[in-house]
C-alpha positions in Angstrom: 55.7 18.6 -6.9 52.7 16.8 -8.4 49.5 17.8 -8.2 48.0 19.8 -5.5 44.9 18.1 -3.9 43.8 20.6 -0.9 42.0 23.9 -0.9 44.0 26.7 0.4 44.6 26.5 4.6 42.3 29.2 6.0 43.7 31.5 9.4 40.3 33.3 9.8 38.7 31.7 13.1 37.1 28.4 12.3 36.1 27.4 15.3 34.0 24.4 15.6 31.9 24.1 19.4 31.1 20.5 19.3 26.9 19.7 19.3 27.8 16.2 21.5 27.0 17.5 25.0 30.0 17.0 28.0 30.3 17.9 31.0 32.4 20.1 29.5 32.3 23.4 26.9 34.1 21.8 24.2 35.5 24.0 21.7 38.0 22.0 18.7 40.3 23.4 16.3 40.1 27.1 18.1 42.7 29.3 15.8 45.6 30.8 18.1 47.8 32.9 15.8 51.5 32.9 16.2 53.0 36.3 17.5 56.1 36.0 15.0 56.0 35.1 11.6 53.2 33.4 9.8 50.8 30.4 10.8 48.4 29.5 13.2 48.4 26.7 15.8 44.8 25.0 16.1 44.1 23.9 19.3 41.2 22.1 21.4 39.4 24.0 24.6 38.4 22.3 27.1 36.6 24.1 30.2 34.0 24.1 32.9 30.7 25.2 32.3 30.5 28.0 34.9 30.9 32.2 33.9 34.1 31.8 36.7 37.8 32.3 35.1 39.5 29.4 35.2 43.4 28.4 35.3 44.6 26.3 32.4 46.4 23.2 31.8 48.3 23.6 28.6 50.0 21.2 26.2 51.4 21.1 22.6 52.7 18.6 20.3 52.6 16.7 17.4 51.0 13.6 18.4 47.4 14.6 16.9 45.1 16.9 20.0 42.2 14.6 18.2 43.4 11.0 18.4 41.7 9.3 21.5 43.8 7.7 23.5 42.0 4.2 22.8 43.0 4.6 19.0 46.6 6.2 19.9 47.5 2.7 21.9 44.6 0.6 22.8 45.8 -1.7 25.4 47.6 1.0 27.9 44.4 2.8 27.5 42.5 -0.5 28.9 44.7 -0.3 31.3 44.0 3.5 32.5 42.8 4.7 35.7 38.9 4.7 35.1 39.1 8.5 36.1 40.8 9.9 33.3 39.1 8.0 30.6 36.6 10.3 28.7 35.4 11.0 25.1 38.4 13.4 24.6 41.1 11.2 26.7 44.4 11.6 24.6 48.0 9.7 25.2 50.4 11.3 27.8 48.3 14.6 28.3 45.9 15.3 31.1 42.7 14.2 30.8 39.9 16.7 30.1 37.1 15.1 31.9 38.9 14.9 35.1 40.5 18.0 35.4 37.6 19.8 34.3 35.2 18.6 36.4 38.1 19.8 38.7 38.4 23.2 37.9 40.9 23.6 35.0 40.3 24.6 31.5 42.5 22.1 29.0 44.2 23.6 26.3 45.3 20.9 23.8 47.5 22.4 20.6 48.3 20.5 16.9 52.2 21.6 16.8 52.6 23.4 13.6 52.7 21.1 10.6 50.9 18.5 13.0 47.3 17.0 13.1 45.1 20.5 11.7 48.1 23.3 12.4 49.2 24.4 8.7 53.1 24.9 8.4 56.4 23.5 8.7 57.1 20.7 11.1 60.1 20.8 12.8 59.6 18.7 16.2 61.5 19.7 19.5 63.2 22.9 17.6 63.2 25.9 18.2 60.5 27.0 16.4 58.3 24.7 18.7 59.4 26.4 21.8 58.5 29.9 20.0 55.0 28.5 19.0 54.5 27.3 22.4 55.2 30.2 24.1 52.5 31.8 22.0 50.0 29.3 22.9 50.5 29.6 26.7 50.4 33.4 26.2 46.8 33.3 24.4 45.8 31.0 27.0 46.5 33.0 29.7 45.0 36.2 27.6 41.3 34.5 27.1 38.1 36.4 28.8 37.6 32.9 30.5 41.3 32.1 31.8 42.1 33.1 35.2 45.0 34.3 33.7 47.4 31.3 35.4 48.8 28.4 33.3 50.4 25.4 34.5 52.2 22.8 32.6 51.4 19.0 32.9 52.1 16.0 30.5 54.3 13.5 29.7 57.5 12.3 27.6 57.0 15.1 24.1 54.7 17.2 26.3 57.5 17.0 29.5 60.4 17.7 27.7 58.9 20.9 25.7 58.1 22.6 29.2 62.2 22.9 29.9 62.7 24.9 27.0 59.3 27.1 26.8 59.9 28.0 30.7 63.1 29.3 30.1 61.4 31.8 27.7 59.4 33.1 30.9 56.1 33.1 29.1 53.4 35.3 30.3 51.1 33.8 32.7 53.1 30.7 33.3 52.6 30.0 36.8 53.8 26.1 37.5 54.9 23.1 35.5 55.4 19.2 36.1 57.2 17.3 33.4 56.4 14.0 34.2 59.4 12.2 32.7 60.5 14.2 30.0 64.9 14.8 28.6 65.6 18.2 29.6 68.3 17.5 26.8 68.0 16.9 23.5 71.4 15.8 22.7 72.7 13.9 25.7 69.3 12.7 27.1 67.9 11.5 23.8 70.2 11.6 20.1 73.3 10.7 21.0 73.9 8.9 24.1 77.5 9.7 25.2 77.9 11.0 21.5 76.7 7.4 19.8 73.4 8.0 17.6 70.8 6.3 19.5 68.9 5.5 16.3 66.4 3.1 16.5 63.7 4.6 19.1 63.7 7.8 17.1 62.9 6.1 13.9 60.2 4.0 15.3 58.9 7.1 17.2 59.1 9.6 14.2 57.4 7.2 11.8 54.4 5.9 14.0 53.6 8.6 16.2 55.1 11.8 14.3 55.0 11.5 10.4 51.6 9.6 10.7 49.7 12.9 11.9 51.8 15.2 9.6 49.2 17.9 8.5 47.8 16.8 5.4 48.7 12.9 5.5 45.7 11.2 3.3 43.7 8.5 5.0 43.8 9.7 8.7 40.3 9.5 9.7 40.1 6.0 7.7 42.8 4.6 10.3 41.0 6.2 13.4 43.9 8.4 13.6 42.2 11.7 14.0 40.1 13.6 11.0 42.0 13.9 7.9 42.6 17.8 7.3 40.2 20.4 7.0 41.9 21.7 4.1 42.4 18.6 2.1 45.2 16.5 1.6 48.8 17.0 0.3 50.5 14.8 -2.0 53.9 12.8 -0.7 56.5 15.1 -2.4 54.4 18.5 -0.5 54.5 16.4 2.9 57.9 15.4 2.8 59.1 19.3 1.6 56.9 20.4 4.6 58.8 19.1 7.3 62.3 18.4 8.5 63.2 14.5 9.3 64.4 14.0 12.6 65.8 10.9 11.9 67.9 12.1 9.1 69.1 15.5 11.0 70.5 13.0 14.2 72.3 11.4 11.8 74.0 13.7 9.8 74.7 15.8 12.9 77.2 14.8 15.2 77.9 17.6 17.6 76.7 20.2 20.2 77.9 23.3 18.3 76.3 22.6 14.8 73.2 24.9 14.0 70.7 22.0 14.2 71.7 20.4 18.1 73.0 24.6 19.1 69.5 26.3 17.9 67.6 23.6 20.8 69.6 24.7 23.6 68.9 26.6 26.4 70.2 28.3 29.5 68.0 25.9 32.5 69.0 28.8 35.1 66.3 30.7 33.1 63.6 28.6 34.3 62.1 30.3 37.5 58.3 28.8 38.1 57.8 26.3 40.7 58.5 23.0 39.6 58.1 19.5 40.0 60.1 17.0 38.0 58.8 13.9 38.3 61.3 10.9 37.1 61.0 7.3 36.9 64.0 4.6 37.8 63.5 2.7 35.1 63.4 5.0 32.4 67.1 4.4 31.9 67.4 5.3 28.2 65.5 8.4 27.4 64.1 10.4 30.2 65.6 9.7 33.9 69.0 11.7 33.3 66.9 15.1 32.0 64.4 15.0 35.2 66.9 15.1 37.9 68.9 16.9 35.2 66.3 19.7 34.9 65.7 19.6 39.0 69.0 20.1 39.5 70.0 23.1 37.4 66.5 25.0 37.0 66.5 28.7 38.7 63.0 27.8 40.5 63.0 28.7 44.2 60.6 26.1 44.7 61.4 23.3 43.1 60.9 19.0 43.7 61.9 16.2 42.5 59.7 13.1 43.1 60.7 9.5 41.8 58.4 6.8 40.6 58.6 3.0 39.4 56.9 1.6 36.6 55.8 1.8 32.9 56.0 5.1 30.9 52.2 6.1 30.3 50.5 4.3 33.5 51.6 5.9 36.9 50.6 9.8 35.3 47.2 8.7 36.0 47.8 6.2 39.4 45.1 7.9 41.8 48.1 8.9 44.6 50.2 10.8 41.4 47.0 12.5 40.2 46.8 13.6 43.5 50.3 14.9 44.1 49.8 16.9 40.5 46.4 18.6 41.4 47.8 19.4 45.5 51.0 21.0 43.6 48.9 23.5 40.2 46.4 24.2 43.4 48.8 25.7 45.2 50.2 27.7 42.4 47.2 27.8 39.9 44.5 28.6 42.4 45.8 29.6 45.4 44.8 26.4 47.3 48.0 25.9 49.3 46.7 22.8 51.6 49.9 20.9 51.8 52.2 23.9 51.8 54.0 24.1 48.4 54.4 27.6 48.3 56.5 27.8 51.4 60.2 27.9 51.2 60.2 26.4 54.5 57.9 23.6 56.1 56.1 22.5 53.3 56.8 19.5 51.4 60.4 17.7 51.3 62.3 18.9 48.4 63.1 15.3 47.1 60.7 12.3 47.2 62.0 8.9 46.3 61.0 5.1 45.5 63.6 2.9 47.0 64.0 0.2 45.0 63.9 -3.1 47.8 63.5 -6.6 47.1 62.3 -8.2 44.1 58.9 -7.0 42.6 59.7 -8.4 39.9 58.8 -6.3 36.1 55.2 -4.6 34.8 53.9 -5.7 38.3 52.4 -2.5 39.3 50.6 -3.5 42.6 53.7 -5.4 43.5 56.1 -2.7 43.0 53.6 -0.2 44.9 53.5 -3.1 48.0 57.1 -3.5 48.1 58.8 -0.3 47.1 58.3 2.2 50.1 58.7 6.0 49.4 61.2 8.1 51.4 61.3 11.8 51.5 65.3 13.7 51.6 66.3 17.1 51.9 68.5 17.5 48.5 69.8 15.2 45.7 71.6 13.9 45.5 72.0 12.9 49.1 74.3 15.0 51.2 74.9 11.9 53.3 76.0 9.9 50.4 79.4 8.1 50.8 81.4 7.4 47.3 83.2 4.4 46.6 85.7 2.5 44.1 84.6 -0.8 43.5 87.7 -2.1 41.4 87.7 -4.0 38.7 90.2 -6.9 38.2 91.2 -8.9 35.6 90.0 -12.1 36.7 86.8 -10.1 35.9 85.7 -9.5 39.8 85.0 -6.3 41.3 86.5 -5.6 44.4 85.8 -3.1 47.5 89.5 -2.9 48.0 92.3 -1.5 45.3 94.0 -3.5 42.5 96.8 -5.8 43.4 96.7 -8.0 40.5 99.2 -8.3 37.8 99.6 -6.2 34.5 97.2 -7.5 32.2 95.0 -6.7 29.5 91.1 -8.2 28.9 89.8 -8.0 25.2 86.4 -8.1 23.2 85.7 -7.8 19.8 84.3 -4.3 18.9 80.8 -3.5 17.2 78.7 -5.7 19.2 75.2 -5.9 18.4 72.0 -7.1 20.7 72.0 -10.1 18.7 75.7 -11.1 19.2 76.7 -8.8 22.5 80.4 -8.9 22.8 81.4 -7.9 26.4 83.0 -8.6 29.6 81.7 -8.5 33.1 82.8 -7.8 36.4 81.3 -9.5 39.3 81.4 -8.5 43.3 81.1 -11.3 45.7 77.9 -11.6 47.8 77.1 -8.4 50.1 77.9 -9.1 53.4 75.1 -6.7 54.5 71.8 -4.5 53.2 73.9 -1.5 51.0 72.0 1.1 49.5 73.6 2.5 45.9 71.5 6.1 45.5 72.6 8.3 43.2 74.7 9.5 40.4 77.8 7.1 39.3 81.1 7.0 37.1 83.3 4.2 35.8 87.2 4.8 35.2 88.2 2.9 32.4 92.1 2.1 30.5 90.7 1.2 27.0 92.7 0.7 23.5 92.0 -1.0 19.9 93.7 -3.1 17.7 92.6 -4.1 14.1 91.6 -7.5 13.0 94.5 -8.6 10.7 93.6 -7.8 7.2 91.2 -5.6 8.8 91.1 -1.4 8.5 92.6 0.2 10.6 90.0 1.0 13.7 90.3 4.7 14.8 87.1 5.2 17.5 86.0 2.8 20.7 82.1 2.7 21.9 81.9 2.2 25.4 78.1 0.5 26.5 78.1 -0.1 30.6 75.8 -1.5 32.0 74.8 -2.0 36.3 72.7 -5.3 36.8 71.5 -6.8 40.4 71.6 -10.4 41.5 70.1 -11.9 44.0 71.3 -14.6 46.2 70.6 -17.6 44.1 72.3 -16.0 41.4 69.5 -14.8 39.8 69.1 -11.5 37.7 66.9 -9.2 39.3 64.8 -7.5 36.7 63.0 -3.7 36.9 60.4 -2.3 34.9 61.5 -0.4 31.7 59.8 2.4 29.4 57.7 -0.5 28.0 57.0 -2.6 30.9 60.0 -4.9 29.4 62.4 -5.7 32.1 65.5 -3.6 32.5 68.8 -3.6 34.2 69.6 -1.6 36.9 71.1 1.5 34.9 73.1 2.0 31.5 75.9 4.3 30.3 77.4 5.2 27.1 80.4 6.9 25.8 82.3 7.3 22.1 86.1 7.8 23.4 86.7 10.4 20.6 84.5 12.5 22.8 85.9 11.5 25.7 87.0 15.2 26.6 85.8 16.7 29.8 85.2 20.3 30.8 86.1 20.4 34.6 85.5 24.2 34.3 81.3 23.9 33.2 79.4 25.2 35.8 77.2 21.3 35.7 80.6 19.4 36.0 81.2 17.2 39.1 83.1 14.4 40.5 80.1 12.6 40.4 79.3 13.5 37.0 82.1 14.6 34.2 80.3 16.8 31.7 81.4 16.9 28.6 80.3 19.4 25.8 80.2 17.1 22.5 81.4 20.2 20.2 83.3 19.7 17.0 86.3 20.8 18.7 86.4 18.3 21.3 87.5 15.3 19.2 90.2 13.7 20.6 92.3 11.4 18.3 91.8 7.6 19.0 95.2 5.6 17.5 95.7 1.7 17.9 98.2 1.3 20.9 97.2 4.0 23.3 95.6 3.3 26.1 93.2 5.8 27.1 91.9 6.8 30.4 88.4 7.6 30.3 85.5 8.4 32.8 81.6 7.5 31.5 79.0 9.0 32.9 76.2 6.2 34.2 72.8 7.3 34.5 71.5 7.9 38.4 69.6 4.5 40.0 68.3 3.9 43.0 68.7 -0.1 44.5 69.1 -2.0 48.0 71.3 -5.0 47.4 70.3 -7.4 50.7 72.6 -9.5 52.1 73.9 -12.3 49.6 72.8 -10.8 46.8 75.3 -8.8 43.9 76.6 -6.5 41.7 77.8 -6.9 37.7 79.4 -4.6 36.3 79.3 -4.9 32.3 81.6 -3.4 29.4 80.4 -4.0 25.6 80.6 -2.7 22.5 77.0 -2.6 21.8 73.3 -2.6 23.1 72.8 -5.5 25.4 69.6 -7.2 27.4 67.4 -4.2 28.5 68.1 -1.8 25.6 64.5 -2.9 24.4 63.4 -0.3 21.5 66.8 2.0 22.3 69.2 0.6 20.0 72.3 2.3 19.0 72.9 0.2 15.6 73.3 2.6 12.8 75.6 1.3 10.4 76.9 4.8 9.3 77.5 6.2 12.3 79.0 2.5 13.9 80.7 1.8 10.8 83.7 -0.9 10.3 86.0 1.1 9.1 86.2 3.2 12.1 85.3 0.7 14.9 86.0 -2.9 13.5 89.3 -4.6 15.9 89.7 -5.5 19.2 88.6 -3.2 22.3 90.6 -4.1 25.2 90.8 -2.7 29.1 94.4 -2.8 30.7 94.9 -3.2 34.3 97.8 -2.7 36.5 99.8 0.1 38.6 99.5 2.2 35.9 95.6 1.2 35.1 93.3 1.4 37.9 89.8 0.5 36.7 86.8 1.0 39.2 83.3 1.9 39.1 82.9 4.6 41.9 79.6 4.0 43.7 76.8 6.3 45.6 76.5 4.4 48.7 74.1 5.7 51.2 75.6 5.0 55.0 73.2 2.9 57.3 74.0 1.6 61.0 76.3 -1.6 60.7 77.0 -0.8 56.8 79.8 -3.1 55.6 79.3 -3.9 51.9 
């Protein structure tokens, strides 16, 4: 184990009031003391300076409660609305100075085994929901908390409210996860069961591993003060916490102890809610928000859709303003726009419609361009599902195939680098068609090997939706990073291509599948499969002239950005290396069924 260079980690109270003067009572590394087991979660307390109780705004994770935001990622903080930058402003959690000065307290906690919390760290497990339900509790408990807590953040500090609302905390009064997976396996691991590997590395090493309690040489880097109790050498750190990375890999399904011990029943969460979701976040967090709004036991319960980057529009004056009307009405009893009615106040469902070109990272544009539209449910009761059929001549068609037997091939294990794919083309629109919604593609699919190859026995299925305008030009929407993105993606290993039609979260519209060990279907050169794969929900008005591509690979192509599926172990040859191929015929219908969303004179 080497040598041990730290003094023992101390759980008496060693709270620190900072002697800077705020406009603020700032109180860091305040002990909160778990209610099971052993440890203590350190937190930062942010409040008004008034003798009044005071609701709080809660967050916990392990991205280090003191790394300023302008350290964390300098240029989106540049980029930040001036309101929410203050000497405590920290990345994808609500900013102290603002909502302070508004009334909140801020309660900022190190996850265990994080920035100055002593323990194990084991990210997004159970044991963080358990610690987090503590925290809110002891929030909730102090002589200056109102006694309400709402839940705000984004991404880590989103996706963690799912899971610690369905333990029904005490005090727990209202949460926004502002796009956050409300699924750990299907929303972030393993996209249709395929590892999605690269993100999580990138994420675990930089913004993870880097604040591990006790990493040496923190406070050199700016990245928070190194550890009250001293550092711990590399073997201590890496037997003090479990590897994310490591665990997606060598875990492949829903009913193993590491995915099963994360899940949770989303009926269980009852507080008012508002999901907020963003178009283009089409590889980690738009499926879990409308997901999550869909399934959660809240009575009162939204789902509001936004365009642009990841860590920007949280703090867009008109979302901060949405966030603060919505805990008012729950957190203070300031009702002005009529949340807490179950009839008259707010539409349920508050979209972006995605219209005409704004082109990518364009945030001005996008606001200019894209109106807002408010429905009653999602997704929308009016909408109108159709097969657009795909042919072999690689066109997709609004009528049914009447093409020959045939079969279209690609080589398998295609990479970003060297895509290998085939895509399906409609011809111009003859008129303005909405596509809102939730959508499915029917595919035939078999392998062959390469001769002298091994014999392949899996297929990975990458689909992707793109949108072109009239002069044949890819339209392009913002992604995660401001990179530009496709219209939506889907995913789908064919050995887990088995479908529960009896889960209370199956429909037509969306085949759900339960990824357990037992579900493996066999997948034997010859066969042609049938299989449906579940696209990820977009939102897009194709004008006149403009169309539709429809794309099947065998790997991450353009817009994957940071999201890559390219693990060598769990895409290896000698399971996927041949020849994918997609048969058509009477016997082989192939179509991508559509959410189209009727207006007057619709014909597509």
């Amino acid at each position: 184990m080497g040598d041990i260079e730290r003094k023992e980690p101390s759980h008496k109270d060693i709270s620190i009031v900072d002697d800077v003067s705020f406009d603020y009572i700032f109180e860091q590394n305040v002990n909160v003391p778990l209610q099971f087991g052993d440890g203590v979660i350190r937190a930062n307390v942010f409040r008004p300076d008034t003798s009044s109780k005071v609701p709080v705004l809660v967050t916990y994770g392990p991205y280090g409660k003191d790394i300023h935001y302008k350290n964390f990622h300098a240029k989106s903080f540049s980029e930040v609305n001036p309101e929410h930058k203050s000497a405590h402003s920290a990345w994808e959690t609500p900013d102290p100075g603002y909502w302070t000065k508004h009334g909140y307290a801020v309660v900022r906690g190190d996850e265990i085994g994080s920035g100055q919390s002593p323990g194990f760290l084991n990210t997004m497990s159970r044991d963080t929901s358990e610690q987090f339900c503590d925290l809110i509790e002891w929030a909730a408990d102090q002589p200056w908390s109102s006694g309400k807590v709402g839940l705000l953040g984004i991404s880590y500090y989103a996706g963690t409210q799912w899971r610690v609302a369905a333990r029904k905390p005490k005090g727990l009064a209202a949460m926004v996860p502002w796009e956050g997976m409300s699924d750990y396996y299907r929303d972030r691991c393993r996209h249709g069961g395929i590892l999605s590997n690269a993100f999580n590395k990138w994420w675990w090493d930089r913004q993870v591993v880097s604040n591990q309690y006790g990493r040496r040489g923190r406070a050199a880097r700016n990245w928070g003060p190194d550890t009250i109790e001293g550092d711990l050498s590399e073997e201590q750190l890496a037997a003090n916490r479990r590897d994310q990375t490591v665990d997606n890999q060598e875990h492949r399904f829903r009913d193993e102890e590491y995915y099963a011990s994360k899940e949770y029943h989303m009926g269980d969460i009852e507080v008012p809610l508002l999901s907020v979701g963003n178009w283009g976040g089409i590889l980690l967090h738009l499926r879990g928000n409308i997901q999550g709004y869909l399934h959660a036991g809240s009575k009162l319960k939204y789902l509001r859709m936004i365009t642009g980057r990841h860590d920007l529009p949280f703090y867009y004056p008109e979302e901060v303003a949405v966030q603060k009307s919505f805990l008012d009405a729950f957190l203070k009893g300031d009702d002005r726009n009529g949340w807490t009615k179950s009839t008259g106040g707010p539409p349920p469902v508050s979209l972006i419609i995605r219209k005409g070109n704004a082109g990518y990272n364009d945030a001005a544009t996008e606001k200019n361009m894209f109106p807002r539209r408010h429905e009653k449910e999602w997704p929308l009761a009016r909408t109108q599902y159709h097969n657009f059929h795909l042919t072999h001549d690689l066109q997709m068609t609004w009528g049914p195939y009447e093409g020959p037997d045939a079969k279209l091939s690609y080589r398998a294990l295609g990479t970003i680098d060297r895509p290998q794919l085939l895509a399906f083309r409609t011809s111009p629109f003859h008129s303005e068609t909405e596509i809102t919604g939730h959508i499915v593609a029917h595919l035939n699919v078999s392998i062959s090997p390469d001769r002298g190859g091994p014999t392949p026995f899996d297929i990975d299925l990458f689909v992707t939706l793109r949108h072109f305008d009239a002069n044949d030009r890819e339209i392009f929407y913002t992604g995660t990073a401001g990179d530009p993105v496709p219209l939506t993606k889907g995913w789908l290993r064919v050995s887990l291509r088995k479908v529960n039609k009896e889960h209370e979260k199956h429909r037509d519209w969306l085949p759900h599948r339960d990824y357990t060990s037992r579900d493996v279907l066999p997948v034997i050169q010859g066969e042609v499969y049938p299989v449906d794969v579940e696209i990820w929900p977009t939102c897009v008005v194709v004008a006149a002239g403009e169309s539709l591509m429809f794309e099947v690979s065998s790997g991450d192509t353009q817009g994957s950005g940071i999201f890559l599926h390219d693990d060598p172990g769990d895409r290896s040859p000698a399971v996927f290396q041949g020849m994918n191929h997609i048969h058509f015929g009477n016997r082989y219908g192939n179509y991508l069924t559509l959410p189209i969303i009727p207006s007057k004179g619709h014909t597509p």
